[in-house]
C-alpha positions in Angstrom: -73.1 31.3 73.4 -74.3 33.2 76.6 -76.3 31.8 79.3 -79.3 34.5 78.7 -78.8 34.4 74.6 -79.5 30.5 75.2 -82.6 30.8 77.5 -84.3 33.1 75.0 -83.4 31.1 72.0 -85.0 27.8 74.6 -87.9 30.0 75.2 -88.6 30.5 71.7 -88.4 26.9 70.2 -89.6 25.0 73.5 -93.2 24.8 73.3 -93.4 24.2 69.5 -95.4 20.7 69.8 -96.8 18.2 72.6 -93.0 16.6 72.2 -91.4 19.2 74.0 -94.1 19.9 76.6 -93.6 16.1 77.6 -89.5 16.8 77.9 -90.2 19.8 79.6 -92.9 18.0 82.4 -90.0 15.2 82.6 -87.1 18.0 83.2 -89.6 19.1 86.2 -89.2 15.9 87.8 -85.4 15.9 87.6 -83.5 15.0 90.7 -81.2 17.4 89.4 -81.7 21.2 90.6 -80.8 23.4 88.2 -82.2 21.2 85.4 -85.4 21.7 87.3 -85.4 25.0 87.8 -85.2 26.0 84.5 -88.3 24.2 83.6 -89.8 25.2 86.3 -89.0 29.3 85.3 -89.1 28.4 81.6 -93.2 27.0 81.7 -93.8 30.0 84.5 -92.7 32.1 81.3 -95.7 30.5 79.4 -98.3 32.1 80.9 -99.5 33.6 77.9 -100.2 29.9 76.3 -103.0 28.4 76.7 -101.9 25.7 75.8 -99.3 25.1 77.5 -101.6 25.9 80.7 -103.9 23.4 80.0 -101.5 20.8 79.4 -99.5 21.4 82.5 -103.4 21.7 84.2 -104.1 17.9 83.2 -100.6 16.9 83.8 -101.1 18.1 87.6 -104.4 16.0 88.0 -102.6 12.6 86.5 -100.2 13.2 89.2 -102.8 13.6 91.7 -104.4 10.0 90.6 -101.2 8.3 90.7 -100.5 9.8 93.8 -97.1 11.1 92.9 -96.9 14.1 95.5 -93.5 15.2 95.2 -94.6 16.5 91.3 -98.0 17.5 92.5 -96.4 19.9 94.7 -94.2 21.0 91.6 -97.0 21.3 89.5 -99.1 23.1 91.7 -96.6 26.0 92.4 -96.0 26.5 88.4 -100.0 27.0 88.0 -100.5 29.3 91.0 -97.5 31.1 88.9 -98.9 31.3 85.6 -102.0 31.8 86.8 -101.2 35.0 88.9 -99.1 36.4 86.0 -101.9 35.7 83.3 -104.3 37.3 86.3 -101.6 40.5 85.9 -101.0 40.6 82.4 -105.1 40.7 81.2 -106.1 43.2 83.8 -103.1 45.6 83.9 -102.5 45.3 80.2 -106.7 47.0 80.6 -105.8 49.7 82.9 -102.3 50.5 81.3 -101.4 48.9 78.2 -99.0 46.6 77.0 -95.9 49.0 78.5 -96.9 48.8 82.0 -97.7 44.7 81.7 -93.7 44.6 80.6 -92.8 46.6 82.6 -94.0 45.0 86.0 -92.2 42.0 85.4 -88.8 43.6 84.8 -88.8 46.6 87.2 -86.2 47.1 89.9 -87.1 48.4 93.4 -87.0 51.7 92.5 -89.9 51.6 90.0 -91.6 49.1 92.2 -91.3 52.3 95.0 -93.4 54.3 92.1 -96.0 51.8 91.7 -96.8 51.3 95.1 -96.8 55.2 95.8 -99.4 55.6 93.3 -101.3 52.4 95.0 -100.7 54.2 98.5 -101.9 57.3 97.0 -105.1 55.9 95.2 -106.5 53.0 97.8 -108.3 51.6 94.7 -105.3 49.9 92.9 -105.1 50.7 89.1 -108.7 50.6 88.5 -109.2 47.0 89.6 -112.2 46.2 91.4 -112.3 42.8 92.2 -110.6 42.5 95.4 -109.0 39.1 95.2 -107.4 39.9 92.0 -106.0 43.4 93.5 -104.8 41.5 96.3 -102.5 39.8 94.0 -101.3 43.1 92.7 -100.5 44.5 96.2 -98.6 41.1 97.2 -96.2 40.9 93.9 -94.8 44.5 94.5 -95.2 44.5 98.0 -92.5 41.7 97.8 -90.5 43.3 94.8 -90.3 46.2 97.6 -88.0 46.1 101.1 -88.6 49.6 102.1 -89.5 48.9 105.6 -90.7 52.9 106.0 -93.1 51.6 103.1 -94.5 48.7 104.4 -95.2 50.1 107.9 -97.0 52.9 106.1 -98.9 50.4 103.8 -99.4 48.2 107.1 -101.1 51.4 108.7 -103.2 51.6 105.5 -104.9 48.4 106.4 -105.4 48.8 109.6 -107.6 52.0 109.1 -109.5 50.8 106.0 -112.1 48.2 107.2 -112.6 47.5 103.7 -109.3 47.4 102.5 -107.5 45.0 101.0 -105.5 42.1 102.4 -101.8 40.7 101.6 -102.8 37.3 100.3 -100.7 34.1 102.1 -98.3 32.8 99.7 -96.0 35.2 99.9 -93.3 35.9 97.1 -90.5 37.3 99.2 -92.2 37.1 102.3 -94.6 39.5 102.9 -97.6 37.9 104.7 -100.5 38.4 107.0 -97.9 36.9 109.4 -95.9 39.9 109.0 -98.3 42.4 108.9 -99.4 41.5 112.0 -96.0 41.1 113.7 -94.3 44.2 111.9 -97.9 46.4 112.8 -97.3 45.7 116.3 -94.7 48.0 116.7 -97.3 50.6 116.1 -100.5 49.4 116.6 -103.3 48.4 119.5 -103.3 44.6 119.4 -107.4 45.0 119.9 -107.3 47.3 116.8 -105.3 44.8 114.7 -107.5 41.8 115.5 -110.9 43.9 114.4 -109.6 44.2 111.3 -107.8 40.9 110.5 -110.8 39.0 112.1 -112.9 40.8 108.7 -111.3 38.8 106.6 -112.4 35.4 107.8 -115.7 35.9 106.0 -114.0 36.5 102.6 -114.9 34.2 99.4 -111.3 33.9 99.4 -110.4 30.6 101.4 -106.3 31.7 100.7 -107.6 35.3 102.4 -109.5 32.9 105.4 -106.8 30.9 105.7 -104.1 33.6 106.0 -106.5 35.7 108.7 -106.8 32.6 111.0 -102.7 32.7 110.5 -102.6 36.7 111.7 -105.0 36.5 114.1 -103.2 33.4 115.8 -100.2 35.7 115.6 -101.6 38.7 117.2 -104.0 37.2 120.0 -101.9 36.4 122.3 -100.9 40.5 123.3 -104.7 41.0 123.2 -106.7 41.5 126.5 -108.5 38.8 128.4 -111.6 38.8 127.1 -110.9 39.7 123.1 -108.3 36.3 123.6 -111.1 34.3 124.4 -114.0 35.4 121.5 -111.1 35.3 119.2 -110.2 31.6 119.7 -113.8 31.1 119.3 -113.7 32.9 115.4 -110.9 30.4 115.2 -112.3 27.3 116.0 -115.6 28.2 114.0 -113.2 27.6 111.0 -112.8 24.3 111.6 -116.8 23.8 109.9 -115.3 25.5 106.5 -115.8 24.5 103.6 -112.6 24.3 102.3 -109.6 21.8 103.7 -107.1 24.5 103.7 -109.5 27.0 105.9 -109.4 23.6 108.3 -106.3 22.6 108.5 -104.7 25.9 109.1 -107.8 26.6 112.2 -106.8 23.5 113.5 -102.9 24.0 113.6 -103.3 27.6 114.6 -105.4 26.3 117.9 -102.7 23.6 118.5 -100.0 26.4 118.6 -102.1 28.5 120.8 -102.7 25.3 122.8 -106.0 25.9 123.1 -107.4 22.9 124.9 -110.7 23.2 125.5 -111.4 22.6 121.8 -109.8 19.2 121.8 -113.0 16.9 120.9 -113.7 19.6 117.2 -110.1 19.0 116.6 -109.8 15.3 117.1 -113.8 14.6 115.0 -110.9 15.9 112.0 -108.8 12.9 112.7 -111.9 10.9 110.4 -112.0 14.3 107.7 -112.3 13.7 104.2 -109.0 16.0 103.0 -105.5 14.3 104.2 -104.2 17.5 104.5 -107.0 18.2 107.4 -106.2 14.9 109.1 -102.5 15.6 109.6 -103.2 19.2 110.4 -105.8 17.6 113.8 -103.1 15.1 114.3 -100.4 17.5 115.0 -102.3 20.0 116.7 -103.2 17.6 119.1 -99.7 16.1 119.3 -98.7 20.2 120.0 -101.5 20.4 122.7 -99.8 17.2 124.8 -103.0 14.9 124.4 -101.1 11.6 124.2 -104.1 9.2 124.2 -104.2 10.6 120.9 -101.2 8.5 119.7 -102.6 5.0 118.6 -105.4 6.9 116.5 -102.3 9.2 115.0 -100.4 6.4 114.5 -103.1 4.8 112.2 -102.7 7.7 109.4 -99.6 6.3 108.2 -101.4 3.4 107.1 -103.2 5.7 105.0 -101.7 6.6 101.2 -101.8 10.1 101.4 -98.5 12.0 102.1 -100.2 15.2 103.9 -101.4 13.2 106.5 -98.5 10.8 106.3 -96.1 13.8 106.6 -98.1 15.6 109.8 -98.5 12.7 111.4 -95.1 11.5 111.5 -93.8 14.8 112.9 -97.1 14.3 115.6 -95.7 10.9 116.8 -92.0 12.5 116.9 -93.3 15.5 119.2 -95.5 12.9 121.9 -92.3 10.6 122.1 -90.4 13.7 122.8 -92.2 13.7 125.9 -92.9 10.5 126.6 -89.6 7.9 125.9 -92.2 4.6 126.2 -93.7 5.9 123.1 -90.9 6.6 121.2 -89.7 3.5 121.8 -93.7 1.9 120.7 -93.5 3.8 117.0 -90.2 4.2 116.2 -89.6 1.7 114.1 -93.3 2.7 112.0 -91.4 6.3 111.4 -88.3 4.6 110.8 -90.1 2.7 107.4 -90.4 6.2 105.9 -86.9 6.6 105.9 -86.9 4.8 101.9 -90.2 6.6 101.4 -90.2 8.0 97.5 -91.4 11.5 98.5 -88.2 13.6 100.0 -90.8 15.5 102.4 -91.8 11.9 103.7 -87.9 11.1 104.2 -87.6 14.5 106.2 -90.5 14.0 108.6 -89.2 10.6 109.8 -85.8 11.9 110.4 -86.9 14.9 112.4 -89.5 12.2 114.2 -86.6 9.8 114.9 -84.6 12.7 116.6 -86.9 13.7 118.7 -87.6 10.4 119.6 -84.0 9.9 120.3 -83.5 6.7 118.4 -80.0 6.4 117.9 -80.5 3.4 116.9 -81.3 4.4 113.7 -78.1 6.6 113.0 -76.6 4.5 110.0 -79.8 4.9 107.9 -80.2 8.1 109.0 -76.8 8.7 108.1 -76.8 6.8 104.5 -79.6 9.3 103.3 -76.6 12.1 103.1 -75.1 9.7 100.0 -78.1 9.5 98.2 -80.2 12.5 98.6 -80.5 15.7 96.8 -82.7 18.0 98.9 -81.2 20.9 101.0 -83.7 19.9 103.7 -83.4 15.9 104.3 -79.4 16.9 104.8 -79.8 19.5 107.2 -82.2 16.8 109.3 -80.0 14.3 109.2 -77.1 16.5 109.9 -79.4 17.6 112.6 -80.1 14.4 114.1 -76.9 13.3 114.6 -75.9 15.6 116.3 -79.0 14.7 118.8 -77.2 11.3 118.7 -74.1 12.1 119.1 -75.6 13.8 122.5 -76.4 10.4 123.7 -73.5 8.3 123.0 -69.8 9.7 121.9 -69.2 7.6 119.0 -71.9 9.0 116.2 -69.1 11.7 115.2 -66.5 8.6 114.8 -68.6 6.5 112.7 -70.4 8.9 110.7 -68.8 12.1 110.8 -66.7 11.9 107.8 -69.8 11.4 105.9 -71.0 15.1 107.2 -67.4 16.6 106.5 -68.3 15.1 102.6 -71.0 18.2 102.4 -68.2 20.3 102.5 -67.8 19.6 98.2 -71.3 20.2 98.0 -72.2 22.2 95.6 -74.9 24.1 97.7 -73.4 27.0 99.6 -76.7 26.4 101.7 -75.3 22.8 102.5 -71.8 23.7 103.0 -72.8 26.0 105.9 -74.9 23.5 107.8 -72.3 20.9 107.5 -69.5 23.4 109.0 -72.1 23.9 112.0 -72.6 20.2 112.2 -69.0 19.2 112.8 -68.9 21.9 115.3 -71.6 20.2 117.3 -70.8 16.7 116.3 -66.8 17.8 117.7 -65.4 15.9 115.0 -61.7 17.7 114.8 -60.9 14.6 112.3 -62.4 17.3 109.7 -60.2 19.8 110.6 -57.6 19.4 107.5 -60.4 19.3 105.4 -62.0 22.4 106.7 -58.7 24.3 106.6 -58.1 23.0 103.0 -61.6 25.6 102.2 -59.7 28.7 102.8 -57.4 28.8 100.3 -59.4 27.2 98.0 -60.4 29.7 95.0 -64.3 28.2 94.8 -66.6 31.2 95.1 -68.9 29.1 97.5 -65.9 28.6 99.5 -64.5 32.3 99.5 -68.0 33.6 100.8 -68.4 30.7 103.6 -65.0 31.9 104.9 -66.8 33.5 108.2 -68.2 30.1 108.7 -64.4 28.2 107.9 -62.6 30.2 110.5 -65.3 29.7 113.4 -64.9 26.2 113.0 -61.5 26.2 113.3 -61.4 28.2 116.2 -64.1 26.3 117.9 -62.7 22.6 116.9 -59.2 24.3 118.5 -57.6 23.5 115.3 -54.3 24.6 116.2 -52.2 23.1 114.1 -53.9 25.5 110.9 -53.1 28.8 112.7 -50.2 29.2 110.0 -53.3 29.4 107.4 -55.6 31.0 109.4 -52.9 33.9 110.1 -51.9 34.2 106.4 -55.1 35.4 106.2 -54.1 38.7 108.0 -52.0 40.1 105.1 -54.2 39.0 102.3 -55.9 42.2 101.3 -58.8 40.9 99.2 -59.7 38.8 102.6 -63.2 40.9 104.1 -63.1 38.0 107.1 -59.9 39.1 109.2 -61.8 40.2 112.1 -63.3 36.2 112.3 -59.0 35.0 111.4 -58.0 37.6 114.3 -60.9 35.6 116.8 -59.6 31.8 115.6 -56.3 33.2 117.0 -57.1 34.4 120.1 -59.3 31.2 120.3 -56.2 28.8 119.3 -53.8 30.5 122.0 -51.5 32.2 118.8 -49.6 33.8 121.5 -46.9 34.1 118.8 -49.2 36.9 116.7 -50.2 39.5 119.5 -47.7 42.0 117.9 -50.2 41.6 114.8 -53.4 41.5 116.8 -52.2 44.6 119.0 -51.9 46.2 115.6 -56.1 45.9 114.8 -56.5 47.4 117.7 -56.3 50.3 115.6 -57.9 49.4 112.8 -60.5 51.3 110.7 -63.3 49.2 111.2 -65.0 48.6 114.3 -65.4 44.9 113.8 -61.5 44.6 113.8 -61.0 46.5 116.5 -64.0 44.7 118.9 -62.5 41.4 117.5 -58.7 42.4 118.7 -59.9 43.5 121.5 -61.2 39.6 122.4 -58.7 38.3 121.3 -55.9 40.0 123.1 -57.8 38.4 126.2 -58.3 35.3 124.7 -54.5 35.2 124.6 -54.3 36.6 128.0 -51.6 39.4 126.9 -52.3 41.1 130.4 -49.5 43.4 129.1 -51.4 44.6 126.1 -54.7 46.0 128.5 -53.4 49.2 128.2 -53.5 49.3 124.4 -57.2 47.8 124.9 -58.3 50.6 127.6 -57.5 53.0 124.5 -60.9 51.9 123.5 -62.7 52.6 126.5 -62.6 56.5 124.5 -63.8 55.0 120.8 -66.2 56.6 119.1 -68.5 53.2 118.6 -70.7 52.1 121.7 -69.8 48.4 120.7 -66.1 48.7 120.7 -66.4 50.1 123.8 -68.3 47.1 125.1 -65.4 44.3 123.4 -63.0 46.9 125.7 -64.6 46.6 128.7 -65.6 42.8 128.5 -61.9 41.9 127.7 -60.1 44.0 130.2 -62.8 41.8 132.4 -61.3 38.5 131.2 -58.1 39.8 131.8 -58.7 41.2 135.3 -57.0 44.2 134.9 -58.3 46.0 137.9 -55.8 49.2 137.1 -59.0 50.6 134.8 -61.5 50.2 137.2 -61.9 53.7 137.4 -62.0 54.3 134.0 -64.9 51.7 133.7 -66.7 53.1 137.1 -66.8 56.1 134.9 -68.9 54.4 132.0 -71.6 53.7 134.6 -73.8 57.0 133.8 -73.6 55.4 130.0 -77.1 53.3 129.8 -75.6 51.2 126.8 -72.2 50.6 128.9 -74.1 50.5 132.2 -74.5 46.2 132.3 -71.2 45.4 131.0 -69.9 48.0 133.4 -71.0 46.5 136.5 -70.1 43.0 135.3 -66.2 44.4 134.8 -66.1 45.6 138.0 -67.1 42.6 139.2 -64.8 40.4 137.9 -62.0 42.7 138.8 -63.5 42.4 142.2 -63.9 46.4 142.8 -65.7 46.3 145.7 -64.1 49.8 146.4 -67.0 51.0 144.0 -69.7 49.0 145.8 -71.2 52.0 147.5 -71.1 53.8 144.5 -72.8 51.4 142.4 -75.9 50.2 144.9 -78.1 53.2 143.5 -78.3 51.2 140.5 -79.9 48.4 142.1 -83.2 49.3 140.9 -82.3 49.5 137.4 -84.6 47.7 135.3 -82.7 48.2 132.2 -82.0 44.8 129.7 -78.7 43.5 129.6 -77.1 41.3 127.7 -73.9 40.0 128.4 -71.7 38.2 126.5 -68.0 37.1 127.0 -66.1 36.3 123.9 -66.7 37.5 120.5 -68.9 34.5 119.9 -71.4 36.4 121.7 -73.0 34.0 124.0 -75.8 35.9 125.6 -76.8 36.3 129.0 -80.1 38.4 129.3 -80.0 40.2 133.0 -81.3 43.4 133.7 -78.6 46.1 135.6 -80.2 45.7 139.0 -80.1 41.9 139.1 -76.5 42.3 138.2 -75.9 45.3 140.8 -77.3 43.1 143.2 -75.3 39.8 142.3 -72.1 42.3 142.8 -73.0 43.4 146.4 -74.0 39.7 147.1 -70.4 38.4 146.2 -68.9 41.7 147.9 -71.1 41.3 151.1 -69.6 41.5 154.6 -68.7 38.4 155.9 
């Protein structure tokens, strides 16, 4: 039986009675992911039951009374879900009929495109009229949609309709007031964007409040003098809303603006009703550096509600990131939520503790990897060991076999994380393990290949360049350009012949990546076949050229990288080749680019480790070290 036949024969049989809403609400709380998800999609799917809505409605305040967060949150999300799709399916089904409410929720991009060009074309949305509802409309197939041409065009829309509509906050696929403001800038005055983001913070709308505070915090800070300053004061004005969200995000967004002088409105929220507004004041403050604040912060984790719980945590963690005396005072108050029930809980007093620095707390930090589900909790603990192992050398020896477990995971998310983490954590113990992934035929495995390789060349796992080189002939592999880095990384002086040979590959990120590597290996006798790329036809290949016949010093193509100079793309890593061939014979040549103001960045290996430099200060470094003595 397929997978799809299955979920439609589920779908049809699965709200039939009270019995299976209750299995369904219980698969919802599963620890387990997928068995979660599938409720979760399956009661989304519901929308048209009433029901069904009602239920999960009641459900959702139970859980609020027996303050059981983690399925508040859950529940929440599923009714902002049904509710948007119930909101689509009675007025479009009014405009359209029945084939336009079907097809919306089963279009590709292409038909998206077609909707929102007749949305573009007609700034009055398929009849709707009521704006919140429309801004729902816009959001869904603005998200289905990635056309950036599109957006920008839709972006300029809003900015010249005062009474337009606005891109709600919770975003399916990420298209927010956060973005519009940030993708608009490209085009747009910063003065003109706040006037008409700062509209929307009289809507009825607190979602449409709250999301303008969030887009005016994002744009203020390219605004002039004066429009800063009355802008932080629409801002703080939202503290007084009505509504907690409206609060809490005014009072984070002035904490991220550090905006001071409104410390006393802020801290009065310390003592608001809403938990949520509480931990908003007490990270804001925390964000702002007022540390007197910390006993008063430190009290809300006394109090039994995880919003504030959760912000307040993460307040203490950033003031003891400052101040070691404190982190020292409240560590071991964060270090209680470590066995907290809720996983958001767990994930706030890991982050605290590693900012904090308490190492001390590395083995129950470290247990949480062995009993946790969530994505997030792992990557903080894998996080904050490597903080620890920062401190004292031995973190990767006691608990770094328990990171090089996530590599079985079956998250490809978790997999990645925990190849990164034994990068930092330098545990080469995991090496065998690591190498074992590449010729292992799980998918997850096959795809995190990039990621495999990497760490094998930065843990100088030498004794796997046999595997890593096999790689080379395979010709399903689509990573050899990462195999022919490890290489040059390891010192696989014994396969230049093969890496000379991808010098001429068809790709560009084989040739850059041979091109590192021969220096890597220091095959000073190879240059030659790496100043052949000094001609390529791609402006990056050109740059791996020049920055490796750098490494390898060979000052015999001097001249042919004097004559990249007039080349504004070429011009930085130019200047540093001749530099490090020490060709001062071009140092006359060369000053009339001191004044360059040009960015630069330079890096040196094909890990790209950037160095941002504009051409003069490097010009100038260059005459400095060639100066007259």
């Amino acid at each position: 039986m397929s997978a799809s036949f299955y979920l439609l024969f589920l779908l049809g049989i699965l709200f039939q009675d009270q019995a299976d809403f209750d299995l369904l609400i219980e698969r919802l709380k599963s620890d387990d992911i997928k068995i979660k998800q599938e409720a979760h999609d399956n009661l989304v799917n519901s929308w048209k039951d009433d029901s069904i809505y009602e239920k999960l409605r009641v459900a959702f305040r139970q859980a609020e009374e027996n303050k059981d967060y983690d399925f508040r949150a859950r529940a929440q999300d599923v009714l902002d879900k049904m509710e948007f799709r119930r909101m689509l399916g009675e007025q479009l089904i009014k405009r359209f009929g029945k084939k336009l409410d079907e097809t919306l929720y089963h279009c590709d991009e292409s038909s998206s495109l077609e909707y929102l060009k007749t949305w573009l074309e007609n700034p009055k949305p398929f009849g709707l009229d009521d704006k919140s509802r429309c801004n729902k409309v816009v959001r869904w197939l603005m998200g289905k949609f990635k056309n950036f041409q599109i957006k920008q065009k839709f972006i300029k829309f809003l900015a010249s309709e005062p009474d337009g509509w606005l891109v709600e906050h919770e975003i399916i696929e990420g298209f927010s007031v956060k973005n519009v403001s940030k993708t608009a800038s490209t085009d747009l005055d910063p003065d003109l964007e706040i006037g008409w983001i700062a509209e929307w913070l009289k809507d009825e709308d607190p979602i449409i409040r709250s999301a303008s505070i969030e887009g005016l915090a994002k744009t203020i800070p390219r605004s002039s003098g004066s429009e800063y300053k009355i802008c932080l004061g629409k801002i703080a004005q939202m503290l007084d809303d009505d509504d907690s969200r409206v609060r809490a995000t005014s009072a984070r967004s002035l904490g991220e603006l550090h905006a001071r002088q409104y410390e006393k409105q802020i801290a009065d929220l310390l003592n608001d009703q809403e938990g949520l507004v509480r931990g908003a004041a007490a990270y804001s403050l925390a964000e702002m550096g007022f540390e007197s604040y910390a006993d008063t912060i430190a009290k809300l984790l006394l109090q039994e509600d995880a919003n504030a719980q959760e912000q307040a945590i993460l307040a203490l963690g950033l003031i003891s990131g400052r101040n070691s005396n404190l982190g020292k005072k409240y560590a071991s108050s964060v270090a209680i939520f470590l066995k907290a029930k809720s996983s958001f809980l767990r994930s706030a007093a890991i982050k605290s503790l590693e900012a904090m620095k308490a190492a001390e707390y590395a083995a129950e930090i470290s247990a949480l990897l062995k009993t946790e589900d969530f994505d997030m909790n792992k990557e903080a603990v894998v996080k904050a060991l490597v903080t620890f192992q920062q401190m004292t050398n031995d973190v990767a020896d006691k608990y770094g076999n328990a990171v090089a477990d996530l590599l079985t995971d079956k998250s490809l998310y978790v997999r990645k994380f925990a190849l990164e983490g034994l990068v930092e954590l330098r545990h080469e113990k995991a090496t065998k393990k690591i190498a074992s992934m590449l010729s292992d035929s799980d998918q997850i495995n096959i795809l995190l290949r990039s990621e495999i390789l990497k760490a094998l060349g930065k843990l100088y796992a030498k004794e796997h360049l046999k595997e890593i080189a096999a790689l080379l002939d395979d010709p399903e592999c689509a990573h050899k350009h990462d195999a022919v880095w490890a290489i040059g990384r390891l010192g696989g002086t014994e396969y230049i012949d093969k890496v000379v040979e991808f010098l001429s590959d068809k790709t560009i990120y084989m040739r850059g990546a041979a091109a590192f590597a021969v220096a890597d290996l220091g095959a000073k006798d190879h240059a030659k076949d790496v100043a052949r790329l000094l001609r390529d036809n791609d402006t990056w290949v050109k740059r791996c050229a020049i920055f490796s016949l750098a490494i390898l010093k060979a000052s015999e193509f001097a001249e042919d990288i004097f004559g990249l100079l007039s080349n504004q793309k070429l011009r930085d890593a130019a200047v540093y080749a001749l530099t490090e061939m020490d060709a001062k014979e071009y140092k006359s040549l060369i000053e009339k680019y001191v004044d360059d103001k040009t960015e630069a960045h330079i890096y040196v290996g094909i890990e790209h480790l950037y160095k941002w430099a504009s051409v003069g200060r490097l010009v100038s470094d260059a005459l400095e070290k060639w100066k007259d003595k």
